[in-house]
Z-matrix of the N, CA and C atoms (Angstrom, degrees):
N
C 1 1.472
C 2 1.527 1 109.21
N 3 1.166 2 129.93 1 140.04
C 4 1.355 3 153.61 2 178.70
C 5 1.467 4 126.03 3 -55.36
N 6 0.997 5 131.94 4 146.64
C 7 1.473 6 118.24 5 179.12
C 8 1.364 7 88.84 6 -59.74
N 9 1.084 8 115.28 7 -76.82
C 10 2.016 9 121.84 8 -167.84
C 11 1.294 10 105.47 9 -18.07
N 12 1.894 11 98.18 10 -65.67
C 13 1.439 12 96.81 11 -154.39
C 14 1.602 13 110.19 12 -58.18
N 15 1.580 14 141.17 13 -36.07
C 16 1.533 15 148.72 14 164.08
C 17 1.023 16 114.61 15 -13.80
N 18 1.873 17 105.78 16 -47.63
C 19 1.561 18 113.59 17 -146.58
C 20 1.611 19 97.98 18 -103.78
N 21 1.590 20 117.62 19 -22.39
C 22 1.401 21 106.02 20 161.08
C 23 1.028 22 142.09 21 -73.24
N 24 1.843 23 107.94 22 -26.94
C 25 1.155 24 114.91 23 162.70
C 26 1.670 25 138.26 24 -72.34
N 27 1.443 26 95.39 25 -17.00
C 28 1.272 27 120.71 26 173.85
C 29 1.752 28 119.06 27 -69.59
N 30 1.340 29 100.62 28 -32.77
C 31 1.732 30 133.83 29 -159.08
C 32 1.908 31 91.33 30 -88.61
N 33 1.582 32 109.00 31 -67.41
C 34 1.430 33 104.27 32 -178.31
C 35 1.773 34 108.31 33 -59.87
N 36 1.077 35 116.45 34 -24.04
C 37 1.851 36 102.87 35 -173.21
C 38 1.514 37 109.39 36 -89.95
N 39 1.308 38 124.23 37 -4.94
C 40 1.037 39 105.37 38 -164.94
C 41 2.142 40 103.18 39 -134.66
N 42 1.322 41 104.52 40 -15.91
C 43 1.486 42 116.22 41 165.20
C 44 1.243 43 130.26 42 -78.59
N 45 1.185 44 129.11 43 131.49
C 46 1.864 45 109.75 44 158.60
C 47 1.468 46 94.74 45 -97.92
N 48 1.418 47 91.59 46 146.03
C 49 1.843 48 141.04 47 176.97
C 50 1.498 49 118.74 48 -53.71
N 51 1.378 50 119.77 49 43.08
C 52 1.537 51 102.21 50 -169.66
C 53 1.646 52 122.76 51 -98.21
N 54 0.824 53 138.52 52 145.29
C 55 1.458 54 133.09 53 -136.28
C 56 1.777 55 105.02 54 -50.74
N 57 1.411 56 116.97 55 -33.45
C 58 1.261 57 111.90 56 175.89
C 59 1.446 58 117.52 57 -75.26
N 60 1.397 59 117.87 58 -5.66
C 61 1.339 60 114.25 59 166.21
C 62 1.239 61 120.43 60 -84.72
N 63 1.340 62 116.59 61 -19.56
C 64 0.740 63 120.11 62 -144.90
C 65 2.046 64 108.45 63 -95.71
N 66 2.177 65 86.20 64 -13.14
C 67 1.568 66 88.11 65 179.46
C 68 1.837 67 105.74 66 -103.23
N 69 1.320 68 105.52 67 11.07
C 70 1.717 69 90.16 68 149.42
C 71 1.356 70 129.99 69 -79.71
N 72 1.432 71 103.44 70 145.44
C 73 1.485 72 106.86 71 -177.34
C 74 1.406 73 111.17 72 -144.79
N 75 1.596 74 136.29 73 -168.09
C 76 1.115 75 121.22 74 -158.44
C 77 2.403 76 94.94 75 -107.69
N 78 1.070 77 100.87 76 145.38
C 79 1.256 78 103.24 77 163.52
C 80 1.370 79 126.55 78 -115.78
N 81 1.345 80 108.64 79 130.46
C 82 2.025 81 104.80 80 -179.05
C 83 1.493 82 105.48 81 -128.91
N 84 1.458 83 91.03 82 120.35
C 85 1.828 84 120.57 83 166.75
C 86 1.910 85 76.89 84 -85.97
N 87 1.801 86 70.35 85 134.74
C 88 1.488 87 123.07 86 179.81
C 89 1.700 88 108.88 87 -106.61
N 90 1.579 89 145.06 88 124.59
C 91 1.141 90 144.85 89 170.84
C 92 1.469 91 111.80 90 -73.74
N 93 1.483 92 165.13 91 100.21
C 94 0.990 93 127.27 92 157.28
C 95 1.316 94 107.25 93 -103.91
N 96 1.640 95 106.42 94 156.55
C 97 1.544 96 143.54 95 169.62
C 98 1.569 97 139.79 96 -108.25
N 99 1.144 98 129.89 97 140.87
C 100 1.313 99 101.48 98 165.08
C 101 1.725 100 102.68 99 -148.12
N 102 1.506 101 88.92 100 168.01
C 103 1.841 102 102.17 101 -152.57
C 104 1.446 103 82.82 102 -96.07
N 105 1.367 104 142.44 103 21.06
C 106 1.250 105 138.32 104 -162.04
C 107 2.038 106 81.73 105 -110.99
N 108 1.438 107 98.95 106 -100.45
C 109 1.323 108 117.52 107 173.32
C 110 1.483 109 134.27 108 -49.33
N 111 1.265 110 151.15 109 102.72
C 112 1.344 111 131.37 110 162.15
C 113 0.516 112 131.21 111 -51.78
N 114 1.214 113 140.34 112 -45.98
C 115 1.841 114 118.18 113 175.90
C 116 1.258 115 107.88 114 -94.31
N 117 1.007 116 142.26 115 38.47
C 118 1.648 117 143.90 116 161.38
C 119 1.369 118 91.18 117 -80.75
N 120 1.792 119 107.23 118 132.40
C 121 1.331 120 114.83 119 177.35
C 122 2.164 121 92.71 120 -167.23
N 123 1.001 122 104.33 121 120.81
C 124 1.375 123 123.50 122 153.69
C 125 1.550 124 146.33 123 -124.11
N 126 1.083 125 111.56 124 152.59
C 127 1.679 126 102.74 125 -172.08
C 128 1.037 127 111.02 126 -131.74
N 129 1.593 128 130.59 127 121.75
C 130 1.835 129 127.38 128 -178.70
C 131 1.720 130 88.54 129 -108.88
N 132 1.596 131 91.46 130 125.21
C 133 1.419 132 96.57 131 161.74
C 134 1.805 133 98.23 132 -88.83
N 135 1.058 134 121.62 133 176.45
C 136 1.703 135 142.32 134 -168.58
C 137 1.386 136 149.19 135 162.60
N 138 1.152 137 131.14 136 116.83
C 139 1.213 138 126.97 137 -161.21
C 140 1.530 139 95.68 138 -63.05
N 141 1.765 140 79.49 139 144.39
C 142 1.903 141 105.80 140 -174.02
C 143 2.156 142 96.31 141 -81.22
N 144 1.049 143 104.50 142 10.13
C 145 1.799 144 96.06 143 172.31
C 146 1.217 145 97.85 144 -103.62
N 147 1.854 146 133.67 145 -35.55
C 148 1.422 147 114.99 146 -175.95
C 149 1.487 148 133.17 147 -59.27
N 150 1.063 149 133.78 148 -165.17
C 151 1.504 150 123.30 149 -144.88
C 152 2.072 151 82.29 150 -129.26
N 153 1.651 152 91.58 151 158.45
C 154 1.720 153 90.30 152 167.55
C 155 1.635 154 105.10 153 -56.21
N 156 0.795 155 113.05 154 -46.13
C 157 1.666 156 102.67 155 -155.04
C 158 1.626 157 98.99 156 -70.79
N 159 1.088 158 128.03 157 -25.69
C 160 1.977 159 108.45 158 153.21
C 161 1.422 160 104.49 159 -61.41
N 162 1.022 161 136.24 160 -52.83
C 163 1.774 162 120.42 161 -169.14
C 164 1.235 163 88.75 162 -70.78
N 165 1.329 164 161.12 163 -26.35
C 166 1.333 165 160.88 164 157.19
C 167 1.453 166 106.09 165 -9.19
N 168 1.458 167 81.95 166 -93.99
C 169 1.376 168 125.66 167 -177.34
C 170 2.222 169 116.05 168 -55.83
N 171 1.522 170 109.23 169 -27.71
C 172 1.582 171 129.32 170 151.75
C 173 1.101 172 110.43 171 -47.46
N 174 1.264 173 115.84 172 -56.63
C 175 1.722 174 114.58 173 -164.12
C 176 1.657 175 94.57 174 -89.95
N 177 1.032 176 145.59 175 -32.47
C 178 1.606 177 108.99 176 -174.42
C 179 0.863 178 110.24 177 -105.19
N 180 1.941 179 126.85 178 41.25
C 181 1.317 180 126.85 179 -162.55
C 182 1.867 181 65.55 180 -126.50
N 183 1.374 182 140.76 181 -41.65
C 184 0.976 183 148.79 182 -177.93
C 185 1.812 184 126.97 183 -51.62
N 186 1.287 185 93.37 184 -19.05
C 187 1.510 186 114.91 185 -147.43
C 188 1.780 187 107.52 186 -135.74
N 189 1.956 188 95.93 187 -5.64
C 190 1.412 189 94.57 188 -169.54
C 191 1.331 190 135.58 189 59.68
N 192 1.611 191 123.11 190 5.72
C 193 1.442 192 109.50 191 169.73
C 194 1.367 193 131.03 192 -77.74
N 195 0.945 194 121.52 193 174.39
C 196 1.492 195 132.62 194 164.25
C 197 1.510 196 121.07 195 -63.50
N 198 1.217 197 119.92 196 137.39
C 199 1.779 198 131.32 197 -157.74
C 200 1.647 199 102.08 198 -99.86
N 201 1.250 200 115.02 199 5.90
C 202 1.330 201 102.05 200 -169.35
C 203 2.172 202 104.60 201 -113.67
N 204 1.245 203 110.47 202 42.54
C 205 1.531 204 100.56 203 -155.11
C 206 1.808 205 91.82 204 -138.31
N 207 1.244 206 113.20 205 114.72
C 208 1.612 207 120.55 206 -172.93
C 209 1.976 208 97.62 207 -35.53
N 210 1.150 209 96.53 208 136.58
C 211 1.771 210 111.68 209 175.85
C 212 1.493 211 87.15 210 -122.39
N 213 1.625 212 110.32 211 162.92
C 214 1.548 213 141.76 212 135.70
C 215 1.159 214 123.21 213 -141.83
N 216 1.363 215 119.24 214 163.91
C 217 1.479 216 121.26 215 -179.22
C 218 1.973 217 98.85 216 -128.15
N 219 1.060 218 112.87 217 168.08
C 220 1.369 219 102.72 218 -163.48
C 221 2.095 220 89.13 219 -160.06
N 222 1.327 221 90.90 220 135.39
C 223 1.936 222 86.45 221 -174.86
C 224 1.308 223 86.33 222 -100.13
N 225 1.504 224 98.90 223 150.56
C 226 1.942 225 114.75 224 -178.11
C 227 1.503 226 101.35 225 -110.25
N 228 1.147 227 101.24 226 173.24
C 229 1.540 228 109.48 227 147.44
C 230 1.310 229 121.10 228 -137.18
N 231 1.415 230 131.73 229 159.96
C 232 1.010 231 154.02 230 -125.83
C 233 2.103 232 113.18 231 -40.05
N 234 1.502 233 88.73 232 -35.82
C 235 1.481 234 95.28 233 168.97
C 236 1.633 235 111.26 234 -103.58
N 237 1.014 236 133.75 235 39.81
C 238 1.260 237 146.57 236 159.90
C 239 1.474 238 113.36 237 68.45
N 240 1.419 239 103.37 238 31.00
C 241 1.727 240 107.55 239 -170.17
C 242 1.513 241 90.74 240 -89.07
N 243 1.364 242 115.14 241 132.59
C 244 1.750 243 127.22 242 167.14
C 245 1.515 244 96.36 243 -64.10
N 246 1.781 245 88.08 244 136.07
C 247 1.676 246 117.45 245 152.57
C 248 1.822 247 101.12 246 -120.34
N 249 1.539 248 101.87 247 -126.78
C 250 0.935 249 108.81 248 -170.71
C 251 1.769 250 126.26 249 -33.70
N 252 1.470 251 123.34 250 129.01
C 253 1.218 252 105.47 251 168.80
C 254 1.219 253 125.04 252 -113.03
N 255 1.029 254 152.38 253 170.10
C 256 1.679 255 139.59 254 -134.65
C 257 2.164 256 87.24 255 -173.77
N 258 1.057 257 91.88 256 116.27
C 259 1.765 258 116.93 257 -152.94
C 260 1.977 259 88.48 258 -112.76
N 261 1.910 260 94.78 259 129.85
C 262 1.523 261 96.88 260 147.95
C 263 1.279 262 114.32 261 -38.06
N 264 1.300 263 104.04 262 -90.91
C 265 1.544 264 119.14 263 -159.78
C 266 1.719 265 103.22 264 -102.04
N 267 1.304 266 126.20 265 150.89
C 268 1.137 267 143.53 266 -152.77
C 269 1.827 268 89.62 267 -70.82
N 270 1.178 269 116.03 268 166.48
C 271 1.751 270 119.16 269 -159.60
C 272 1.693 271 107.85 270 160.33
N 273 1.969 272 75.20 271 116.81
C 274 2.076 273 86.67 272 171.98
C 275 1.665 274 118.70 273 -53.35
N 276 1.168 275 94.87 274 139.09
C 277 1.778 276 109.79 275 -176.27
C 278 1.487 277 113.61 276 -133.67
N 279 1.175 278 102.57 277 113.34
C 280 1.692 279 91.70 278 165.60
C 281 1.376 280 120.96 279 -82.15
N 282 1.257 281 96.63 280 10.02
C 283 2.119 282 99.08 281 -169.71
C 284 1.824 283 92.04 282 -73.16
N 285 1.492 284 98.91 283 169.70
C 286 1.575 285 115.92 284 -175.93
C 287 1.438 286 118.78 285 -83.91
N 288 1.459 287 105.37 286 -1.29
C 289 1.713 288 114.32 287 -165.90
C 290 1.843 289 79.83 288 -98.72
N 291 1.396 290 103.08 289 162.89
C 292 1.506 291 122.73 290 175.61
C 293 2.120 292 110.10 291 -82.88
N 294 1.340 293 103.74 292 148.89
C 295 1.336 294 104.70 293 -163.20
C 296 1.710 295 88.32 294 -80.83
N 297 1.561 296 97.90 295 124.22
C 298 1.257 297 92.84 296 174.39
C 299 1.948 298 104.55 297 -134.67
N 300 1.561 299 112.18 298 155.88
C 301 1.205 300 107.64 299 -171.47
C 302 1.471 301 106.83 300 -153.00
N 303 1.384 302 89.21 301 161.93
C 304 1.893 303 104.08 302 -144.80
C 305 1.047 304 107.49 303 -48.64
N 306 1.311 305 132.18 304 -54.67
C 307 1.582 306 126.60 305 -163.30
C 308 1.353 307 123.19 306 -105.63
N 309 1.319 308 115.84 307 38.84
C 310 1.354 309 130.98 308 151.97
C 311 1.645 310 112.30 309 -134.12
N 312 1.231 311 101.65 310 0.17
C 313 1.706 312 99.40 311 156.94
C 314 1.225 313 128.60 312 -121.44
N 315 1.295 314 104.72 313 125.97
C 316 1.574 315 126.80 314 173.01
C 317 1.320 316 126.41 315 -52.33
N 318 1.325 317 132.62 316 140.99
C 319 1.585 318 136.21 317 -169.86
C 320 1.329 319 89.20 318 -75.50
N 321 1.383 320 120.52 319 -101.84
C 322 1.419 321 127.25 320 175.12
C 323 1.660 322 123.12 321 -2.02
N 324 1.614 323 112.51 322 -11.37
C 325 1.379 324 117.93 323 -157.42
C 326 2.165 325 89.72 324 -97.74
N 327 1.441 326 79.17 325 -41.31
C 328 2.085 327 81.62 326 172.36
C 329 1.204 328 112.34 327 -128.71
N 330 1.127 329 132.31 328 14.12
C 331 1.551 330 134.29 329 175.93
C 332 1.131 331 105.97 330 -103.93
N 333 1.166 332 133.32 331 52.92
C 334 1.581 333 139.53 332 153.23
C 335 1.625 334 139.90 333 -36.01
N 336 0.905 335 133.22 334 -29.47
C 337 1.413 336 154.08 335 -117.49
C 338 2.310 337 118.11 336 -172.30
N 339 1.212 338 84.14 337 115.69
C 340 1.684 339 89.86 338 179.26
C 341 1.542 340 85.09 339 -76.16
N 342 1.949 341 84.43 340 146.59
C 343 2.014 342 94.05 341 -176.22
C 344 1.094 343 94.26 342 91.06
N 345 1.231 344 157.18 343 -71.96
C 346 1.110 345 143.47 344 -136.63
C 347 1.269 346 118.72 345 -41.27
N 348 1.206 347 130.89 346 147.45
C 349 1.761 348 124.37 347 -162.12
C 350 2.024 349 85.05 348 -122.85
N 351 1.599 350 103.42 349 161.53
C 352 1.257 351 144.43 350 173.52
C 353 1.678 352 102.22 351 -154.78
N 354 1.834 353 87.64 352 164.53
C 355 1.443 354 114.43 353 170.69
C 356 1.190 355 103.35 354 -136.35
N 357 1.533 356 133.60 355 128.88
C 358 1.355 357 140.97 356 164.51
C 359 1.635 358 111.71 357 -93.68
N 360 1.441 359 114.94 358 119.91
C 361 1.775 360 98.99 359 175.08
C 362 1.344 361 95.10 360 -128.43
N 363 1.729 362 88.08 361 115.60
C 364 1.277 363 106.19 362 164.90
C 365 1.571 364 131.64 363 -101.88
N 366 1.273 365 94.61 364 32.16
C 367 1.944 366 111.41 365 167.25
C 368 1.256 367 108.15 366 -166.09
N 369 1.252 368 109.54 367 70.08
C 370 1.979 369 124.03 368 168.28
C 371 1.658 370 97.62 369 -19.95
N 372 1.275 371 105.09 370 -64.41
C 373 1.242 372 102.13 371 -144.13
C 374 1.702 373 106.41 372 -67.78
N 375 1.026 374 134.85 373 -22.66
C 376 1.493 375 146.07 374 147.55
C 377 1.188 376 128.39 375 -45.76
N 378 1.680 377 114.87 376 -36.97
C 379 1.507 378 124.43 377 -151.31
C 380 1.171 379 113.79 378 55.50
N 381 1.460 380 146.71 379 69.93
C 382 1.147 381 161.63 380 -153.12
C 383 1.240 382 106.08 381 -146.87
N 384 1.500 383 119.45 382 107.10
C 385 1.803 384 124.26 383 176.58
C 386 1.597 385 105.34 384 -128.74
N 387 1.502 386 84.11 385 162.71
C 388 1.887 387 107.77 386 179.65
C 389 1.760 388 89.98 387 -86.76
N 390 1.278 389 131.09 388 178.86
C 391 0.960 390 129.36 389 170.80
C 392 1.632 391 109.01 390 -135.70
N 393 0.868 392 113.65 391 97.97
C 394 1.513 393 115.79 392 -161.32
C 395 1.987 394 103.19 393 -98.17
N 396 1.478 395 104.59 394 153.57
C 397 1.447 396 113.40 395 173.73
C 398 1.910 397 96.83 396 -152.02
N 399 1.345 398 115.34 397 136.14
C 400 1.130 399 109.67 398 151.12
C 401 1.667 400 143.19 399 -103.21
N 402 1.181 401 96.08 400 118.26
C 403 0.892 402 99.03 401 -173.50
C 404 1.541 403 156.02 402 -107.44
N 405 1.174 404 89.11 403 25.98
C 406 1.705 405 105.30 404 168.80
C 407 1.472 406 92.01 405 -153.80
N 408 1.648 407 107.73 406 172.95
C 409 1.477 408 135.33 407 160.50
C 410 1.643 409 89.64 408 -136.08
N 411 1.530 410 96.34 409 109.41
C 412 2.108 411 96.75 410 132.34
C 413 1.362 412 131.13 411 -123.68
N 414 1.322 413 100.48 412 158.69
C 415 1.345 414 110.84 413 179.27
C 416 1.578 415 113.37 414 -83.45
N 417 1.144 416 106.66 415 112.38
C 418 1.679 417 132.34 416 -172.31
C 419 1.189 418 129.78 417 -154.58
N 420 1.298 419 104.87 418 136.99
C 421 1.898 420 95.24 419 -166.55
C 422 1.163 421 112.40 420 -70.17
N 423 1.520 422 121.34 421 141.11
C 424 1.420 423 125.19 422 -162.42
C 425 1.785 424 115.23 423 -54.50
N 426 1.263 425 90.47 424 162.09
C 427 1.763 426 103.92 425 -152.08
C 428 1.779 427 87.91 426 -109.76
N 429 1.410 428 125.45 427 151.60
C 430 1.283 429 107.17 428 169.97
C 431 1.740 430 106.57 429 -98.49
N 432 1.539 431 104.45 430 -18.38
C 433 1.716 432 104.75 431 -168.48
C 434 1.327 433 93.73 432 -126.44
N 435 1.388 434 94.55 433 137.06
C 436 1.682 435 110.85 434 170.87
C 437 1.264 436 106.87 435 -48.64
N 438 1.660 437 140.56 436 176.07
C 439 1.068 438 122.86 437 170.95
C 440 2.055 439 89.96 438 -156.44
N 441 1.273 440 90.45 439 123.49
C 442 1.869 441 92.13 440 167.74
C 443 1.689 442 116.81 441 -77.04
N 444 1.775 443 110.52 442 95.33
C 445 1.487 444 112.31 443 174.90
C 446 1.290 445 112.39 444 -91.91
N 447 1.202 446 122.19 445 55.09
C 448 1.672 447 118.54 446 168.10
C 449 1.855 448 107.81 447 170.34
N 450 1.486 449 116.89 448 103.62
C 451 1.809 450 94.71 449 -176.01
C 452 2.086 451 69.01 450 -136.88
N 453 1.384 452 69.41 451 127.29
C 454 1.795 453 92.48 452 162.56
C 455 1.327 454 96.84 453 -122.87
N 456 1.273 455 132.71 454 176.02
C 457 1.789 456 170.76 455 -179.63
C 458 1.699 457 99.00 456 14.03
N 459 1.331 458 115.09 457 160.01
C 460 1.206 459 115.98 458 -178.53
C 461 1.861 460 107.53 459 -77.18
N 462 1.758 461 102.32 460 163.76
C 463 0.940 462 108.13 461 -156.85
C 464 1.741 463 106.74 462 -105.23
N 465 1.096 464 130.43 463 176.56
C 466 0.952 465 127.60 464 -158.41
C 467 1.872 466 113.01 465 -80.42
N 468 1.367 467 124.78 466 176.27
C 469 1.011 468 99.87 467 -156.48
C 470 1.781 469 88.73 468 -96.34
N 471 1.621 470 138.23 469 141.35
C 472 1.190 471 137.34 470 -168.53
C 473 1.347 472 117.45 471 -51.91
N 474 1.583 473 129.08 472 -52.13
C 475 1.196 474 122.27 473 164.22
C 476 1.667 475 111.74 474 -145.44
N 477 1.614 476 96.53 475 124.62
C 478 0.989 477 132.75 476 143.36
C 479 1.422 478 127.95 477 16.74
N 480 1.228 479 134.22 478 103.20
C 481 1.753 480 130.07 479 -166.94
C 482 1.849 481 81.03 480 -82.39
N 483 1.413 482 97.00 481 146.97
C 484 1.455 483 110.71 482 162.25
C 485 1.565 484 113.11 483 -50.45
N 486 1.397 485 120.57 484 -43.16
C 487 1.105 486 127.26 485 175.17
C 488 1.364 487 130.18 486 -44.11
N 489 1.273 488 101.17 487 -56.07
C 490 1.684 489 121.46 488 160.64
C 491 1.503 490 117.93 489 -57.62
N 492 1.085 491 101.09 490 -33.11
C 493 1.450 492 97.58 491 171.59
C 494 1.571 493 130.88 492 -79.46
N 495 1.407 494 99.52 493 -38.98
C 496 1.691 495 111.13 494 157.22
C 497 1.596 496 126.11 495 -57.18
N 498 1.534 497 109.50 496 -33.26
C 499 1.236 498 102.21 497 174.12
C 500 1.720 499 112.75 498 -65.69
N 501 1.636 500 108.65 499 -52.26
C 502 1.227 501 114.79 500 -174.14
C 503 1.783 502 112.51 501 -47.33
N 504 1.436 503 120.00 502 -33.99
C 505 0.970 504 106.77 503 -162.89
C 506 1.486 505 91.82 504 -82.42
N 507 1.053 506 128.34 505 -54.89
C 508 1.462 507 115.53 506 170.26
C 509 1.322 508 124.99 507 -23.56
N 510 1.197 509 123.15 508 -70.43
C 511 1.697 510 131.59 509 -177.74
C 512 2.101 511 90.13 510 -52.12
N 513 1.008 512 106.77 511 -56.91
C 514 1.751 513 82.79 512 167.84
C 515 1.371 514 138.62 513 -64.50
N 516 1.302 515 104.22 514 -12.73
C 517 1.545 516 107.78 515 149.77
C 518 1.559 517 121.01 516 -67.08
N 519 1.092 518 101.91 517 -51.18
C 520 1.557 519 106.23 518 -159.13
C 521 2.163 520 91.08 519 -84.64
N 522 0.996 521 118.98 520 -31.21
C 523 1.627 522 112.84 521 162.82
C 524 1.965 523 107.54 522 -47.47
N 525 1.413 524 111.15 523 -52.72
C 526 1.376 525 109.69 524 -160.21
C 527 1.723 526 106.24 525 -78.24
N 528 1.416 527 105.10 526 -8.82
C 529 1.535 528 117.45 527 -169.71
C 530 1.697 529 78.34 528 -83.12
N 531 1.285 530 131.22 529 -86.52
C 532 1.273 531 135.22 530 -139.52
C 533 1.372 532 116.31 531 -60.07
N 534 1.645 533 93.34 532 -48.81
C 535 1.779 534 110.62 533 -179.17
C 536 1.645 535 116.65 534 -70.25
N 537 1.620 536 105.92 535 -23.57
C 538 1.294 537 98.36 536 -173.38
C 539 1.852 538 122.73 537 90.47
N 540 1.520 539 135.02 538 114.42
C 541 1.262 540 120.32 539 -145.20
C 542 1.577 541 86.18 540 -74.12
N 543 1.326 542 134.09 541 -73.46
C 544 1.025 543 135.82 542 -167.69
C 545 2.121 544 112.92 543 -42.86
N 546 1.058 545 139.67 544 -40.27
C 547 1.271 546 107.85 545 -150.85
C 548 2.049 547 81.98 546 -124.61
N 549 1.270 548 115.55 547 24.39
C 550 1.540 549 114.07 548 170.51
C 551 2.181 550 101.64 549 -108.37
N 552 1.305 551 85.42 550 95.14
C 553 1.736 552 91.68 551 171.67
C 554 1.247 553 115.83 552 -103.31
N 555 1.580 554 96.42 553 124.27
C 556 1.801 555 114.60 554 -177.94
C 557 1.831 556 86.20 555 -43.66
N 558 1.608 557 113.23 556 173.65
C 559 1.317 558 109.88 557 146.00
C 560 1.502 559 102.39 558 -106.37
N 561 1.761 560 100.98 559 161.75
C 562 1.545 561 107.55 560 -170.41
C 563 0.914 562 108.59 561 -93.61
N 564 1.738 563 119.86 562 148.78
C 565 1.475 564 128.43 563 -168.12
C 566 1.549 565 98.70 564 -78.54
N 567 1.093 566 150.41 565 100.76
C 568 1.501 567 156.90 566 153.05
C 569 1.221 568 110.08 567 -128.53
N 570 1.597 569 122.70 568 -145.41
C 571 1.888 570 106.89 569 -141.42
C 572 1.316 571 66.10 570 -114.65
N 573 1.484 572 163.42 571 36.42
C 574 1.732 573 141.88 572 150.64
C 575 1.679 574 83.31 573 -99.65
N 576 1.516 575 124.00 574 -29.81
C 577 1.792 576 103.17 575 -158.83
C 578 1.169 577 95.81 576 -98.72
N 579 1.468 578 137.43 577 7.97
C 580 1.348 579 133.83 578 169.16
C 581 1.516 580 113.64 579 -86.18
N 582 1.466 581 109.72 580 -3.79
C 583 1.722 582 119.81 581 173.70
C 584 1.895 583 106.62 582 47.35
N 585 0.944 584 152.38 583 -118.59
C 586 1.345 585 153.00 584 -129.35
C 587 1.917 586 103.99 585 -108.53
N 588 1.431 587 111.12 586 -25.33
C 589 1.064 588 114.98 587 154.33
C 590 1.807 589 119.75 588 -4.96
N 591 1.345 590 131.53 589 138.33
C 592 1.235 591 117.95 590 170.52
C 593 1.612 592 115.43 591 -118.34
N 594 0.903 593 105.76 592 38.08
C 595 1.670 594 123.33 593 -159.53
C 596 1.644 595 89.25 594 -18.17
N 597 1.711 596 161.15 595 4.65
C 598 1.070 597 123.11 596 -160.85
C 599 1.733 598 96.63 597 -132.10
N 600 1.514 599 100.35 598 -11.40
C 601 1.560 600 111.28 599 -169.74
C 602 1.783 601 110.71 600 -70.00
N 603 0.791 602 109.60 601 124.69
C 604 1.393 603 118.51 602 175.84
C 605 1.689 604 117.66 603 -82.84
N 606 1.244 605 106.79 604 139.48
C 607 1.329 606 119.48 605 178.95
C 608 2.104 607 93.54 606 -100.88
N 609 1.391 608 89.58 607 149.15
C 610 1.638 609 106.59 608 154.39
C 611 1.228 610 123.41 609 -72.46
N 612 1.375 611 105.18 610 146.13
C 613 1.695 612 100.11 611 -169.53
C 614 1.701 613 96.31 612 -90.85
């Protein structure tokens, strides 16, 4: 059982329902990162009833990009390996997870859990992601607009010059040539590869 689920069940047996109780709800600040920039760091606070495509639409309102450029979000686990992927617009999949898409799915529906890791890619065609973790739940009466409580350093640039991209893949050639595929390990993005990061400090809403 869930942190959430404890505290609802705990909440309906032991509260009465009166309309002001009834408009608290849970809120989750979101961490984002990126392996591009160091000091790029943002935070969307948001109600845990809105749908991905408001935290969608949060983060590149955060970041200043442009709304017109294919997004996904993709749920990880603990070492940031993609499962579920969670699609703008609806799209054939042969993967084993169910086709699911932003604005008919709810956070709260798979965002269960403080820590929980995501990947946002906001330039498919690059492979270029946000690196998202959430990291808190509070209890607060529901919010109608996401709200960004924390933007440090500028953000990366949205998409990718071909150029930049050719080099990179190169330098990963010539990394896997030197280092060897087997005994050259990326380090993993968690709270030692986030360096100065404070994963526990809270921002004001």
């Amino acid at each position: 059982m869930t942190k959430m689920m404890r505290f609802i069940d705990v909440f309906e047996k032991y509260c009465i329902f009166t309309p002001e109780i009834k408009s608290i709800f849970m809120l989750y600040k979101f961490l984002i990162l990126s392996d591009e920039v160091d000091d790029f760091i943002r935070e969307i606070t948001i109600d845990s009833s809105a749908t991905f495509f408001d935290l969608h639409k949060a983060i590149l309102d955060s970041v200043h990009y442009e709304k017109d450029e294919m997004t996904s979000f993709f749920l990880c686990d603990d070492e940031w390996e993609k499962q579920q992927e969670i699609t703008l617009i609806e799209m054939e999949t042969s993967s084993e997870y169910d086709n699911l898409v932003m604005d008919t799915t709810v956070l709260e529906d798979y965002i269960t859990e403080e820590k929980q890791k995501l990947l946002y890619y906001f330039d498919m065609m690059s492979d270029r992601a946000f690196f998202i973790t959430m990291q808190e739940m509070i209890l607060h009466k529901n919010s109608d607009n996401a709200v960004c409580t924390r933007s440090e350093g500028e953000a990366p640039k949205q998409i990718a010059d071909l150029n930049d991209v050719m080099v990179n893949q190169s330098a990963g050639d010539l990394d896997a040539q030197f280092y060897g595929d087997e005994d050259f390990d990326i380090e993993e993005l968690d709270h030692e590869g986030f360096g100065d990061v404070n994963f526990e400090e809270e921002s004001p809403l």
